[in-house]
C-alpha positions in Angstrom: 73.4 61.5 92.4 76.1 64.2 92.6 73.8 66.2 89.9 70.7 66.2 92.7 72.5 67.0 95.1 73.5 70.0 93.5 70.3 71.4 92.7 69.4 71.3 96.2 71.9 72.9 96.8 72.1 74.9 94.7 68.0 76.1 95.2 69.4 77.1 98.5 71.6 79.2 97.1 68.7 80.7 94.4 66.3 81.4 97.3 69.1 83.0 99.5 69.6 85.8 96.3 66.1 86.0 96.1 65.2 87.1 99.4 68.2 89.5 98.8 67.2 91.4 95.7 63.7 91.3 96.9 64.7 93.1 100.4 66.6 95.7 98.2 63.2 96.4 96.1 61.5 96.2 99.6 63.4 99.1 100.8 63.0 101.3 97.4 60.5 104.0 96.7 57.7 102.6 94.6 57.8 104.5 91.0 61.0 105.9 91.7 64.0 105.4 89.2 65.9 103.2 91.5 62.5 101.1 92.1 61.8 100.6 88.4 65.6 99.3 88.1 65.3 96.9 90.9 61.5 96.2 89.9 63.3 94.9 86.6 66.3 92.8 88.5 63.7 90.9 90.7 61.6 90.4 87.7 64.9 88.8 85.7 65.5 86.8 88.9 62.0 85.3 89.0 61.9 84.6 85.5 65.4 82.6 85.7 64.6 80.6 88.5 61.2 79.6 87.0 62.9 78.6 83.8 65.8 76.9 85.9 63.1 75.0 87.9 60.5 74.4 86.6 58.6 72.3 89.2 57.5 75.6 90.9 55.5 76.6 87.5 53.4 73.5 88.7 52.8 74.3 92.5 49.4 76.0 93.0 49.9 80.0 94.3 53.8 79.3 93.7 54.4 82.8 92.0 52.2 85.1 90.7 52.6 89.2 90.3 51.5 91.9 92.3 49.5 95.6 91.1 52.6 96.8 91.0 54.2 94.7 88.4 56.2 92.7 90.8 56.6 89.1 90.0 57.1 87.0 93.3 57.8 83.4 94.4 56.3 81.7 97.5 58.8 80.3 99.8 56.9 77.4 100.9 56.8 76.6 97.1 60.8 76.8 97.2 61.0 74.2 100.3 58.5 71.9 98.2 61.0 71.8 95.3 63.9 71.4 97.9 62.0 68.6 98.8 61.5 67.2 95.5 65.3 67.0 95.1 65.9 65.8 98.3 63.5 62.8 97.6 65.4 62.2 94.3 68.7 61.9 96.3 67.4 59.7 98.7 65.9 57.5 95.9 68.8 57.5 93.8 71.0 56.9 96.8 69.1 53.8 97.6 69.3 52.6 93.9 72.9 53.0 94.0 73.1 51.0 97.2 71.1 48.0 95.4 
């Protein structure tokens, strides 16, 4: 239980750092120096979390990659996962009450 809870949690967390490196790349010069760099860290960042949760590899239009190289994540796909824990919680909760 205390696992699930966790990852939830913890997603939150993932998305929140997301959003952050991805406004950072946002705000950089495509095709600069400082771009490619930041290009790179997003990239690492999407690659992580996909590894890390791997339900979002199976949501249709999750993530994908842009023209310009730019691998992204969907957050409507990130509040489906949430949900996914959230449903395991609850579930294992109710088992543990039973």
């Amino acid at each position: 239980l205390e696992k699930t809870k966790s990852k939830a949690e913890e997603l939150k967390n993932v998305f929140n750092n997301y959003s952050d490196v991805k406004k950072v790349l946002d705000d950089c010069t495509v095709g600069t120096e400082k771009w490619r760099k930041k290009l790179q860290e997003s990239n690492d960042v999407i690659l992580e979390i996909l590894d890390k949760y791997p339900e979002l590899k199976n949501i249709e239009g999750a993530w994908g990659k842009n023209s310009n190289g730019e691998l992204w994540i969907d957050e409507d796909a990130f509040n489906q996962v949430e949900d996914i824990y959230s449903q395991r919680e609850e579930a294992l909760r109710y088992a543990v009450d039973y």
